[in-house]
Backbone as CSV, one residue per row, in Angstrom:
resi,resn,N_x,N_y,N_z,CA_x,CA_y,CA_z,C_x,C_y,C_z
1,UNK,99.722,-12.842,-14.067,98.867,-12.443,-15.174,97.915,-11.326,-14.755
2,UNK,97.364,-11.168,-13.471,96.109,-10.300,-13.174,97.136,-9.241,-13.203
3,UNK,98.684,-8.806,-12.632,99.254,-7.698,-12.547,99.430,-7.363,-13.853
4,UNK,99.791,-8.194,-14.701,99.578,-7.284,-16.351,98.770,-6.716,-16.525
5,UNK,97.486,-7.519,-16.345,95.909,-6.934,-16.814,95.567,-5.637,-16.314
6,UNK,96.489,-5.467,-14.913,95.725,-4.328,-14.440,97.176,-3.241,-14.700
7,UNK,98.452,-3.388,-14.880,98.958,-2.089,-14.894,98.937,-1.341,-16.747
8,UNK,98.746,-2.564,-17.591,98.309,-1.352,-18.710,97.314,-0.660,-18.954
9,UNK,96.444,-0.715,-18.211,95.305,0.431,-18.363,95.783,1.223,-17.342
10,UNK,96.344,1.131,-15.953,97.074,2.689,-15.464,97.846,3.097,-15.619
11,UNK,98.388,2.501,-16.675,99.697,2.862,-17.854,98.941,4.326,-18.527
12,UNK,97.810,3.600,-18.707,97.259,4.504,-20.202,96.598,5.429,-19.176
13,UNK,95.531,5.113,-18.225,95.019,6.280,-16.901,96.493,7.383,-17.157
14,UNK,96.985,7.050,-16.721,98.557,8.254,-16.332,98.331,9.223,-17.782
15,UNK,98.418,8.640,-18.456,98.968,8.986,-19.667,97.907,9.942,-20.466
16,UNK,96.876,9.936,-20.250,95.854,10.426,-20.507,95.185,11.594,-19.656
17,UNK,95.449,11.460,-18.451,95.455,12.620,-17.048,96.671,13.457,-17.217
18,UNK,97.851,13.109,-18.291,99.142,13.786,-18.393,98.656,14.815,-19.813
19,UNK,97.924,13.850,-20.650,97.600,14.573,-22.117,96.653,15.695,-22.036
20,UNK,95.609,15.405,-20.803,94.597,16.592,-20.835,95.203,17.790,-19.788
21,UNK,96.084,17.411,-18.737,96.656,18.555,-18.516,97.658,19.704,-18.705
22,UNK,98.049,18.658,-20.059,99.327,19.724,-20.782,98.169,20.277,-21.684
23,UNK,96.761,19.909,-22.052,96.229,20.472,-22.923,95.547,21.991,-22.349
24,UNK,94.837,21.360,-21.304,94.068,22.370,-20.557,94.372,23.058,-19.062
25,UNK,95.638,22.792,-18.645,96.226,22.735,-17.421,95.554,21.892,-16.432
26,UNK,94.158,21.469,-16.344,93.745,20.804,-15.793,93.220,19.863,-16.358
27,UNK,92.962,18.532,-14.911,92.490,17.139,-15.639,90.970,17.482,-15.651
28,UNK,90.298,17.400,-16.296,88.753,17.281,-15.949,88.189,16.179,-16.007
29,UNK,87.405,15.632,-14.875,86.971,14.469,-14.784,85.760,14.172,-15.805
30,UNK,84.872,14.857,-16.302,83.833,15.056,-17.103,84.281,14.466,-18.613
31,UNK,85.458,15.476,-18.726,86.285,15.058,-20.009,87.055,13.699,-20.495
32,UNK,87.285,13.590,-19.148,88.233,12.359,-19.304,87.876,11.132,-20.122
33,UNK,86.784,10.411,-19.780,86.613,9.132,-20.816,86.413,9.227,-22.146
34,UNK,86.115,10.773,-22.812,86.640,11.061,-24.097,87.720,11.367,-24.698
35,UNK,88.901,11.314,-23.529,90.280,11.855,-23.964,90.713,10.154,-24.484
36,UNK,91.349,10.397,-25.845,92.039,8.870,-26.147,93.249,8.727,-26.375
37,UNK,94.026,8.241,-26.040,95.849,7.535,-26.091,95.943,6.968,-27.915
38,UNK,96.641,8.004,-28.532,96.651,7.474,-29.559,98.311,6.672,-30.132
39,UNK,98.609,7.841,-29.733,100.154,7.873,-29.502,101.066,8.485,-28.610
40,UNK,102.141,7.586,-28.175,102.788,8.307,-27.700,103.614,9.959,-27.926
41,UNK,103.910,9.720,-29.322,104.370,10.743,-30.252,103.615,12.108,-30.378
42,UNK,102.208,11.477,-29.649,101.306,12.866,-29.574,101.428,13.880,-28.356
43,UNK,102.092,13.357,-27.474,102.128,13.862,-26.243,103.284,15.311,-26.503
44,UNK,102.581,16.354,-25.717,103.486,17.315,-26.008,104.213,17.948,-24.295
45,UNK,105.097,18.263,-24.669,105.947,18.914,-23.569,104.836,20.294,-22.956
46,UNK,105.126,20.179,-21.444,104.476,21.758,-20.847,105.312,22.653,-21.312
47,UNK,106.223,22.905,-21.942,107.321,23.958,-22.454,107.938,23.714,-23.336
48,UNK,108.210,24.652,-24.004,108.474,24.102,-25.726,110.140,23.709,-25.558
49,UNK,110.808,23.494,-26.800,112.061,23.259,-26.765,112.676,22.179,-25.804
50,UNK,111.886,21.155,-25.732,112.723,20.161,-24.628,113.981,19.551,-25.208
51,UNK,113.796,18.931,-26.296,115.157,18.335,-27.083,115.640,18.912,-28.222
52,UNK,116.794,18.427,-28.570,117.464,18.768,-29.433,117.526,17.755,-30.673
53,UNK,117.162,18.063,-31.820,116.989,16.807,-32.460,117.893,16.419,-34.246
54,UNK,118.063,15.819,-34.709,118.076,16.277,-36.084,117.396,17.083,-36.860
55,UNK,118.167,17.994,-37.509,117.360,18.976,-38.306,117.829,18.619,-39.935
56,UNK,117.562,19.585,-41.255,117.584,19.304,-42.459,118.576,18.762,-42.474
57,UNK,119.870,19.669,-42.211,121.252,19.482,-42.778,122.162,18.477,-41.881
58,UNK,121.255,18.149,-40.870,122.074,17.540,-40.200,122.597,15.489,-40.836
59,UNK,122.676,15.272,-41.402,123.252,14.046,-41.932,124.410,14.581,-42.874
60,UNK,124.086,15.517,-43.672,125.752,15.832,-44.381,126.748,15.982,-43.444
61,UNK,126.525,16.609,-42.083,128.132,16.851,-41.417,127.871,15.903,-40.641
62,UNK,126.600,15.353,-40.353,127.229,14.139,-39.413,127.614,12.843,-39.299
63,UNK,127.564,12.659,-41.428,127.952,11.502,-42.149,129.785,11.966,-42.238
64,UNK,129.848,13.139,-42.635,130.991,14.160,-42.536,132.177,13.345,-41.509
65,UNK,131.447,13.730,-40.381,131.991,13.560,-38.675,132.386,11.943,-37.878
66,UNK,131.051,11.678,-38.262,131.059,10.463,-37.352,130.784,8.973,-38.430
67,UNK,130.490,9.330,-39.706,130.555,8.132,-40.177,131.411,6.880,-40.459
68,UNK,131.541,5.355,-40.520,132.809,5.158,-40.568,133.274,4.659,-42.102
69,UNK,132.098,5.706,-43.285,132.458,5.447,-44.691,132.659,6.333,-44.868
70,UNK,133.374,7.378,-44.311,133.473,9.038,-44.608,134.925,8.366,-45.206
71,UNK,135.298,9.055,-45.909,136.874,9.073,-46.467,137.536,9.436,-45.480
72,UNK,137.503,10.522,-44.651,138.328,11.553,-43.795,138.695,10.802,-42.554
73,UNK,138.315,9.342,-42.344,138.197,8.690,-41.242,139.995,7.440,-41.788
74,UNK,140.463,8.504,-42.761,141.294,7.047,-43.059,142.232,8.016,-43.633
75,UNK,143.612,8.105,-43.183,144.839,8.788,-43.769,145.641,7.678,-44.738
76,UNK,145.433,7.754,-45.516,146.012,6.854,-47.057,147.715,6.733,-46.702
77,UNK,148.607,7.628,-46.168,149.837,7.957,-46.830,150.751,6.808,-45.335
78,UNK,149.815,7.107,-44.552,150.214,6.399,-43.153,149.203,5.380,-42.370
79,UNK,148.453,4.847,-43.470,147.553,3.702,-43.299,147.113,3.345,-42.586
80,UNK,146.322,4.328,-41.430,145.606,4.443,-40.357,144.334,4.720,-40.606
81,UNK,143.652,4.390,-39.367,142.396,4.118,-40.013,141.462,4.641,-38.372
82,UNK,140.064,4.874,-38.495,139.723,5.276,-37.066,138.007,5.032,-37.941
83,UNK,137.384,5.020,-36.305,135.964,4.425,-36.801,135.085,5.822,-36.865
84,UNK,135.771,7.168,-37.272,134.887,8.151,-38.098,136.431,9.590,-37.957
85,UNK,136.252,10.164,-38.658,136.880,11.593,-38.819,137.091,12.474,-37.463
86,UNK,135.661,12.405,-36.811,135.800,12.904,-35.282,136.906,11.884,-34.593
87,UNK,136.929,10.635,-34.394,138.135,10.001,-33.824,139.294,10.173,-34.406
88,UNK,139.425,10.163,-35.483,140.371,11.015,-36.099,141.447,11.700,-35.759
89,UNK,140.258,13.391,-35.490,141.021,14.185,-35.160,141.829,13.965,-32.923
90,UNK,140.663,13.574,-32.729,140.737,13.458,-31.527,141.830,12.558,-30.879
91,UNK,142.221,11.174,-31.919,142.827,10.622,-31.747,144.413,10.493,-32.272
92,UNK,144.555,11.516,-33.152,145.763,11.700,-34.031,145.947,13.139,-34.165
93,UNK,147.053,13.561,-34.596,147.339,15.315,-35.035,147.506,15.093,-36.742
94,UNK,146.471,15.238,-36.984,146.061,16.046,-38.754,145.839,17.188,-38.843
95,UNK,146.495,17.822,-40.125,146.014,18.516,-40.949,146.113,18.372,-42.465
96,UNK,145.508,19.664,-42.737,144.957,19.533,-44.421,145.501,18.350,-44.955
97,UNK,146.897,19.020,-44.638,147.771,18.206,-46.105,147.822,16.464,-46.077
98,UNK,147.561,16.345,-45.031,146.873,14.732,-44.639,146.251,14.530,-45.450
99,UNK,145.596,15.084,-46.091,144.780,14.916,-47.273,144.453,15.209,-48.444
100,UNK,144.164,14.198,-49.443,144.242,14.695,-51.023,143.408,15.349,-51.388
101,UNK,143.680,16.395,-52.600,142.691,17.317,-52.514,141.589,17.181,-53.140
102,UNK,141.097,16.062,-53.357,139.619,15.687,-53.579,138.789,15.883,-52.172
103,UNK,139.261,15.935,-50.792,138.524,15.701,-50.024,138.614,17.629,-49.332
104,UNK,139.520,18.125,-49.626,139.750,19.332,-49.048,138.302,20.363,-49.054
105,UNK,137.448,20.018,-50.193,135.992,20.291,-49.901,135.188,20.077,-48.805
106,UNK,135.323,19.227,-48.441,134.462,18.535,-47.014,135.241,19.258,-46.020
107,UNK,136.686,19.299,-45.994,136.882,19.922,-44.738,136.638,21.639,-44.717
108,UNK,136.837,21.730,-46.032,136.597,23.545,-45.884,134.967,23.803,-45.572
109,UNK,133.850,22.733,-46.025,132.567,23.022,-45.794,132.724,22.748,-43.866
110,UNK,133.214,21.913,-43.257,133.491,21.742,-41.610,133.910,22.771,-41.133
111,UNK,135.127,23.384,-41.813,135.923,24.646,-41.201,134.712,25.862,-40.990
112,UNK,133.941,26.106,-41.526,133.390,26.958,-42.256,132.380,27.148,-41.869
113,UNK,131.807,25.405,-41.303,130.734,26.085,-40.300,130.563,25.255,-39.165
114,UNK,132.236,25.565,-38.799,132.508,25.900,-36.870,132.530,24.167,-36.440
115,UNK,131.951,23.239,-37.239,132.575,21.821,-36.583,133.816,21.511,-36.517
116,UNK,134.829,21.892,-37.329,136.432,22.075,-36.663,137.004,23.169,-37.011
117,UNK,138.392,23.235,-36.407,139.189,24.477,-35.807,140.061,24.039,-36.832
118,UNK,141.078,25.041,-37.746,142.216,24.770,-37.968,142.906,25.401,-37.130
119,UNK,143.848,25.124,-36.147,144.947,25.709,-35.523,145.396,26.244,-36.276
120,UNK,146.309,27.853,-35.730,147.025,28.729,-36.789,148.614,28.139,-36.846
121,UNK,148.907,27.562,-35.509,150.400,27.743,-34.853,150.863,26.496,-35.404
122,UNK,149.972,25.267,-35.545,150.769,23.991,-36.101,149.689,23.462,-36.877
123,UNK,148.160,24.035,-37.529,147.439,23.571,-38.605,146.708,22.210,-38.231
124,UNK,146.700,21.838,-37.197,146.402,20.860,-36.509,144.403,21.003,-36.639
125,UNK,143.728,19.599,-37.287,142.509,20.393,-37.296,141.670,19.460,-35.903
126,UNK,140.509,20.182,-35.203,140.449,19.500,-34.398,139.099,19.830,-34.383
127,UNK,138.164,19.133,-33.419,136.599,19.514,-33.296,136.012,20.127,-32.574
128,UNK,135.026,21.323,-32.485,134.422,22.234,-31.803,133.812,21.524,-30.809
129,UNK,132.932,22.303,-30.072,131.961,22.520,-29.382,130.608,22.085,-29.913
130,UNK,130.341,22.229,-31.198,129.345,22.128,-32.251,129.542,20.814,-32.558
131,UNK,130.520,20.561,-33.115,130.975,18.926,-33.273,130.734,17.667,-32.419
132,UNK,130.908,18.275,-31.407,130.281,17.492,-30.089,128.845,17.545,-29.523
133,UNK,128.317,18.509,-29.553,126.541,18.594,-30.073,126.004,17.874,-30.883
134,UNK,126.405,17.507,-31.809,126.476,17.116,-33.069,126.273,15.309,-32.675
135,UNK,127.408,14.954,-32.134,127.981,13.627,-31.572,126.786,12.919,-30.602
136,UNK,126.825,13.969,-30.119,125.491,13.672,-28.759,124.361,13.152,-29.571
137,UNK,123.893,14.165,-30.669,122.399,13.900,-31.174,122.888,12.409,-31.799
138,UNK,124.046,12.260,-32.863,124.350,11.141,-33.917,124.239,9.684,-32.797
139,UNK,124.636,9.809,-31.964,124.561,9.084,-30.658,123.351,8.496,-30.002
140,UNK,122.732,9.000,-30.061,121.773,9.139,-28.892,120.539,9.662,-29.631
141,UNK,119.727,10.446,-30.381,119.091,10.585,-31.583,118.338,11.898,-31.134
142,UNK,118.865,12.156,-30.023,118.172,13.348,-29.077,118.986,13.879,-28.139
143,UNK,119.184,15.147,-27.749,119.938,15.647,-26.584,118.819,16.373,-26.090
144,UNK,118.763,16.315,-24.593,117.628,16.923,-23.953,118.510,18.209,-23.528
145,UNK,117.691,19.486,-23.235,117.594,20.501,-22.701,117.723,21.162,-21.426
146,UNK,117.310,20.345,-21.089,116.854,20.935,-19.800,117.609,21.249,-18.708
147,UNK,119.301,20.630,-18.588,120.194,21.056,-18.172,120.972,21.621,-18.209
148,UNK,121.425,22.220,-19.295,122.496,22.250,-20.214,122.788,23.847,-19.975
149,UNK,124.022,24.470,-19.684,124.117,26.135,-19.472,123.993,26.569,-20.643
150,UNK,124.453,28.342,-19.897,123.883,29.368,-20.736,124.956,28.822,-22.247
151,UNK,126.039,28.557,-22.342,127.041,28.930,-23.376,126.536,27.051,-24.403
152,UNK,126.095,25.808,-23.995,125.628,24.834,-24.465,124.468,24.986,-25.154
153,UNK,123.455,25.788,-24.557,122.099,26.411,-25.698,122.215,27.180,-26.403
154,UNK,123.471,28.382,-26.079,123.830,29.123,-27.394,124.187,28.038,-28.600
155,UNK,125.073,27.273,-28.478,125.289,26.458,-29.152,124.083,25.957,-30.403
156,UNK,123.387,25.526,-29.419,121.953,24.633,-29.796,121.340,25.807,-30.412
157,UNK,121.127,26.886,-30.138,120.489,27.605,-30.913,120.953,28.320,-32.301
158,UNK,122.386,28.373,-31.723,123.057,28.783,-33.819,122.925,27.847,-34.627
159,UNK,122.848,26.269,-33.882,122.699,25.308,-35.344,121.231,25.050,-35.842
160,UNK,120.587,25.307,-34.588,119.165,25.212,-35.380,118.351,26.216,-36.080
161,UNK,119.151,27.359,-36.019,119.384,28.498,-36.720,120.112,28.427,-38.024
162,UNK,120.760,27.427,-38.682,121.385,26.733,-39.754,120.140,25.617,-40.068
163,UNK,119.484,25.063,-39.069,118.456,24.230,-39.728,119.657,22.836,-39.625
164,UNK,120.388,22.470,-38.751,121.402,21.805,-38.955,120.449,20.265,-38.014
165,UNK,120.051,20.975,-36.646,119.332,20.277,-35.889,118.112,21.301,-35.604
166,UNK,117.040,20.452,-34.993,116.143,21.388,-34.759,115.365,20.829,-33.373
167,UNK,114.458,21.677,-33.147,113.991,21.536,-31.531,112.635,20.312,-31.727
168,UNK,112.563,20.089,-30.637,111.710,18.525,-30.367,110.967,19.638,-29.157
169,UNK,109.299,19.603,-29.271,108.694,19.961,-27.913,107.586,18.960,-27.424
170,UNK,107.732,17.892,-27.755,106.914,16.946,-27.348,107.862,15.856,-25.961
171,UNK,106.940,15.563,-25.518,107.150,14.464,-23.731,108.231,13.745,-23.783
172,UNK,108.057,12.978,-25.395,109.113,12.533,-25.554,109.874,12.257,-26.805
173,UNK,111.081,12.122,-26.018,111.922,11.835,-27.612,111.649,11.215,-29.089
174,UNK,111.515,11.545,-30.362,111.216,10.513,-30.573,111.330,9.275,-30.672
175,UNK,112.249,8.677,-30.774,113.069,7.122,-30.145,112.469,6.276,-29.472
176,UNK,112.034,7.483,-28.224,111.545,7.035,-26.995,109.925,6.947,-27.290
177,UNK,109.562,7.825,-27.886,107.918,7.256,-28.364,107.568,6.639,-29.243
178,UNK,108.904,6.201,-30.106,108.330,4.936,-30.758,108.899,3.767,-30.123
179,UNK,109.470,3.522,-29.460,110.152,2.487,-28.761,108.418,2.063,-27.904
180,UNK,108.091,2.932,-26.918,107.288,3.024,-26.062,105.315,2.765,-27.296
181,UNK,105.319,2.940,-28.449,104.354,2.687,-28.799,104.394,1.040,-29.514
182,UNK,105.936,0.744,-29.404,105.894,-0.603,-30.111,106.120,-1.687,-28.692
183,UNK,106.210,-1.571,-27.851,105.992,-2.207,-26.069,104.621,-2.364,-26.088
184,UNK,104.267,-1.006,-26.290,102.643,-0.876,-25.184,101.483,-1.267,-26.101
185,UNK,101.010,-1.154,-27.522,100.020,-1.087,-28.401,100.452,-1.550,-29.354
186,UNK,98.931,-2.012,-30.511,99.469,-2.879,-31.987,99.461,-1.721,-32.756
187,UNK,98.842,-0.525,-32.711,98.515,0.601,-33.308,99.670,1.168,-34.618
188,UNK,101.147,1.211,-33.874,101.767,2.221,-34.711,103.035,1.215,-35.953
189,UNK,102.973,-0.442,-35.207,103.844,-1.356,-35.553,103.117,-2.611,-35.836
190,UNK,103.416,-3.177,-37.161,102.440,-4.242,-36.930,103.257,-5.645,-36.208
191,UNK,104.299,-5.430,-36.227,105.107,-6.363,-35.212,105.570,-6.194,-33.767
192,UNK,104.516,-5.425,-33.131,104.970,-4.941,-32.050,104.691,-5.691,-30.921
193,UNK,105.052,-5.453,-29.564,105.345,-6.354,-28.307,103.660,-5.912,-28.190
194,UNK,103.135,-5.172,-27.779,101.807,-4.941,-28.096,101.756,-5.443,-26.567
195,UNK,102.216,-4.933,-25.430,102.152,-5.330,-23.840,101.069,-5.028,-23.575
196,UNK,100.205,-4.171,-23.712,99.057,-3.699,-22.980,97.514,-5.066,-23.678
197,UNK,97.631,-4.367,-25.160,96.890,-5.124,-25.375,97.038,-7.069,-25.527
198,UNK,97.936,-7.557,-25.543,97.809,-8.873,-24.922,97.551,-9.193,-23.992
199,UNK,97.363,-8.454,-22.883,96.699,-9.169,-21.524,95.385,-7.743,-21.248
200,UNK,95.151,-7.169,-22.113,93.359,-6.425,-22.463,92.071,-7.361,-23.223
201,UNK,92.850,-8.088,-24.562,91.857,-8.770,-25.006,92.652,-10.595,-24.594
202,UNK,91.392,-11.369,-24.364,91.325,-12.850,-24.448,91.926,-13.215,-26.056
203,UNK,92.970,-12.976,-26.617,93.474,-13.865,-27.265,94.180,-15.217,-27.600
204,UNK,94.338,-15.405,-26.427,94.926,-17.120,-25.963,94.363,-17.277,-25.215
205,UNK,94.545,-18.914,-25.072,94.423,-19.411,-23.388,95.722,-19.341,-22.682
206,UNK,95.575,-19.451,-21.495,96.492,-19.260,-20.462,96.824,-20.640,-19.601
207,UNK,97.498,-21.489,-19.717,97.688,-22.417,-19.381,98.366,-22.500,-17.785
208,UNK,99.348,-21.283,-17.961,99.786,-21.373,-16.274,99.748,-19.891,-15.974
209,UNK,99.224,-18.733,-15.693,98.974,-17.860,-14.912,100.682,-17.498,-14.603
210,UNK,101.457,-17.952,-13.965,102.640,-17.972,-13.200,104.006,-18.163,-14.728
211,UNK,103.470,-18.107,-15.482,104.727,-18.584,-16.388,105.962,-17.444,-16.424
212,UNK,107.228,-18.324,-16.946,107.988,-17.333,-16.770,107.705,-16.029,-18.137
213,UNK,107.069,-16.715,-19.269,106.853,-15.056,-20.280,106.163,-14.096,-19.565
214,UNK,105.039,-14.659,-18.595,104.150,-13.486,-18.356,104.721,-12.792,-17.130
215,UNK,105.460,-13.244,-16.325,106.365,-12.646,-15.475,107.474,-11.650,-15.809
216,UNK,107.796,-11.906,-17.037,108.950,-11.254,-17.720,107.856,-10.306,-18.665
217,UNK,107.216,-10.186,-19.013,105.763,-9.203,-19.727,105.379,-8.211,-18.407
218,UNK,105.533,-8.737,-17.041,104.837,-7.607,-16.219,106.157,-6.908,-15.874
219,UNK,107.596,-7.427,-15.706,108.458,-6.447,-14.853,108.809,-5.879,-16.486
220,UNK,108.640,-6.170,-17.811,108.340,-4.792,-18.696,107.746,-3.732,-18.799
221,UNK,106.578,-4.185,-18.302,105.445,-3.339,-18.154,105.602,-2.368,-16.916
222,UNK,106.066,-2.863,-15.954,106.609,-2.396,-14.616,107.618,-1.222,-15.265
223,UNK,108.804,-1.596,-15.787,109.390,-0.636,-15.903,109.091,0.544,-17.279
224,UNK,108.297,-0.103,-18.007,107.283,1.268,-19.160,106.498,2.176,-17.917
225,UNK,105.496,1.928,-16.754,105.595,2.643,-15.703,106.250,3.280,-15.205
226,UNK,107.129,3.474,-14.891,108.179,3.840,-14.123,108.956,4.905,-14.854
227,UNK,109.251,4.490,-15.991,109.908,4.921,-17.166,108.964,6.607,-17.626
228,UNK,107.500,6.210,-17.455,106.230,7.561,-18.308,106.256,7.853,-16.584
229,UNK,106.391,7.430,-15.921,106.155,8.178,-14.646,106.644,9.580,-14.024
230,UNK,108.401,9.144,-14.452,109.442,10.005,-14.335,109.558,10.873,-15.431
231,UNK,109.214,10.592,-16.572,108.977,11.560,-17.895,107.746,12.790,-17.551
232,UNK,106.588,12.209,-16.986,105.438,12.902,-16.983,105.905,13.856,-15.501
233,UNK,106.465,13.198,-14.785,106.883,13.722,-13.214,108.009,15.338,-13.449
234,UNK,108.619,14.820,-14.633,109.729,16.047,-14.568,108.987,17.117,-15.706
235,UNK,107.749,17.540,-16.040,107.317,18.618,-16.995,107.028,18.863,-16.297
236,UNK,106.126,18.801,-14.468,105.711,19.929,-13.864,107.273,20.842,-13.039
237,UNK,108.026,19.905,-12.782,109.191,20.141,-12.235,109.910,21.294,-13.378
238,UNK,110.061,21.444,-14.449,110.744,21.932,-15.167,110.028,23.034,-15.396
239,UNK,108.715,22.975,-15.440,107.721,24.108,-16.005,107.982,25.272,-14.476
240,UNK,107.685,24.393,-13.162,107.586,25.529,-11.796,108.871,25.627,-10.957
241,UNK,109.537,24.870,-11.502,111.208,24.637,-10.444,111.027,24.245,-9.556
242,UNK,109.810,23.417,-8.882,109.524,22.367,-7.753,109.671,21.199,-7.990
243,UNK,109.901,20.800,-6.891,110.037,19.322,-6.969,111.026,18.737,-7.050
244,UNK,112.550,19.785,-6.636,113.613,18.848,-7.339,114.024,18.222,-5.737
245,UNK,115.432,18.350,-5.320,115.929,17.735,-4.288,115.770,18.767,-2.670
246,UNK,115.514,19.778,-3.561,115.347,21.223,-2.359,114.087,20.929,-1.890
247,UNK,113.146,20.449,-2.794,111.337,20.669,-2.163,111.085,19.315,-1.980
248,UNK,111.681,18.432,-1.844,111.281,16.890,-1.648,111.325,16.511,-0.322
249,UNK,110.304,16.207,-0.026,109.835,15.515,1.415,109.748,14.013,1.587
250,UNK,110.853,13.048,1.956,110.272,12.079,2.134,109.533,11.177,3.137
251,UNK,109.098,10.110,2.803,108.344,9.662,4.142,110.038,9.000,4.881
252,UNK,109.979,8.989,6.431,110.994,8.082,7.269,110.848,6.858,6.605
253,UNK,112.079,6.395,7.030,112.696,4.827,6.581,112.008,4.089,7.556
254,UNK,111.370,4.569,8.898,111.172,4.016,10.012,110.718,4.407,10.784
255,UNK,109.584,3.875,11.859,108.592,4.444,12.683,108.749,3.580,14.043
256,UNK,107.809,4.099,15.323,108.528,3.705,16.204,108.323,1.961,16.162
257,UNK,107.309,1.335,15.648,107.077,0.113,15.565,108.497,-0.400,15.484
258,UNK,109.236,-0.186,14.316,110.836,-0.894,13.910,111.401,-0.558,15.355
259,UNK,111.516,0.615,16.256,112.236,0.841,17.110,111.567,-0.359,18.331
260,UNK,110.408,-0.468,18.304,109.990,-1.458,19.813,110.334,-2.784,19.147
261,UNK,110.476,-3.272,18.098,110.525,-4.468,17.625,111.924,-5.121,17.667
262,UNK,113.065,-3.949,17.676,113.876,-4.093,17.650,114.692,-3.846,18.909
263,UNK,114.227,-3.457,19.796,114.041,-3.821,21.345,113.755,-4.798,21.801
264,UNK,112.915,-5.751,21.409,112.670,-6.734,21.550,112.884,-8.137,21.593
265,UNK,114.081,-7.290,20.275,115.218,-8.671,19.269,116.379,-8.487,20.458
266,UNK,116.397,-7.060,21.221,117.602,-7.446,21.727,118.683,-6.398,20.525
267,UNK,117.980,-6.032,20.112,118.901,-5.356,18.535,118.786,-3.911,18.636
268,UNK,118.531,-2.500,19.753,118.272,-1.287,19.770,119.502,-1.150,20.705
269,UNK,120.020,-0.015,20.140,121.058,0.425,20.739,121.052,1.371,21.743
């Protein structure tokens, strides 16, 4: 119980030494006990464009693509069936005529803008590059940036140039900051795990200190640490190109103590 009590407030310490230095490049100590954690969602990236996110248009092609009530996910004539249009194509050789021409709209709006290919040589329709961008976000509700080559951000940038998806420049995803505000605080959910503040204010008694909930409440909390650690750890890394595997220094596995001790055992080679 005392390890709960004490890692959500250096949950929120971190988090707040992270907010005033993306604000002002520096932490100022003066400033600090007026800086407040409101949300996670408030936190912004040291560099814009970190994710890739849904934009306006993006649910028409990606109800289109990946839904599994799309019509296009089901060939009538040969009574097959697949759990969206993208498996579909990926998984079978279609074209048009696969399909009745009530639906030939949807695919000419796809053709048209670059989520599939009609082959010229056998009409075969199949899914871009874009389509799979596409997949990632429908997936996953975010594709991050920050790795991705020169010819994958072209990508990212013609569709959000369609307004199809659009850019995310905040710390974190959003997913991930509402996931992370319904763990840590009562603030943004009124049904939320609310980790920090149940072991901040005396709202119960505590009958055993050692129980297994509150044990299973701190290695949550443990890993919401761990989790804003490595989030907050990779904006200076991304902003200066330090810090990755080239500039990392670690401490030894072992000092001479392990070596005399293990001399000792009879165990040094």
């Amino acid at each position: 119980m005392d390890k709960c009590k004490a890692i959500g407030p250096e949950i929120e310490r971190a988090v707040k030494a992270y907010s005033l230095y993306s604000k002002y490049g520096k932490i100022d100590d003066e400033y600090f006990p007026h800086e407040s954690m409101r949300s996670f969602s408030s936190l912004a990236a040291l560099d814009g464009k970190k994710y890739a996110i849904a934009g306006l248009s993006f649910e028409r092609f990606g109800s289109l693509l990946f839904s599994d009530q799309c019509m296009l996910s089901y060939l009538h004539a040969e009574k097959i069936s697949e759990s969206s249009f993208y498996e579909m194509m990926v998984n079978h050789h279609v074209t048009r005529g696969d399909y009745p021409e009530y639906l030939q709209p949807d695919l000419n709006e796809l053709i048209k803008n670059k989520f599939v290919i009609e082959h010229d040589e056998n009409g075969r329709l199949e899914p871009t590059d874009y389509a799979v961008c596409l997949k990632i976000i429908w997936e996953h509700d975010a594709l991050p940036l920050l790795r991705l080559g020169k010819r994958d951000l072209e990508i990212v940038e013609s569709l959000a140039s369609r307004h199809t998806i659009s850019y995310c420049d905040k710390l974190f995803a959003p997913f991930e900051a509402d996931y992370l505000d319904y763990m840590f605080d009562d603030a943004s959910f009124s049904n939320s795990a609310g980790l920090r503040n149940r072991y901040d204010h005396a709202n119960s008694s505590i009958n055993d200190p050692q129980a297994d909930d509150i044990r299973a409440d701190y290695f949550k909390l443990l890993s919401l640490l761990i989790a804003i650690t490595l989030k907050i750890n990779e904006e200076p890394m991304r902003k200066s190109g330090l810090g990755g595997l080239d500039s990392f220094v670690d401490w030894p596995y072992y000092d001479e103590s392990v070596f005399r001790l293990a001399s000792e055992l009879g165990l040094a080679k």
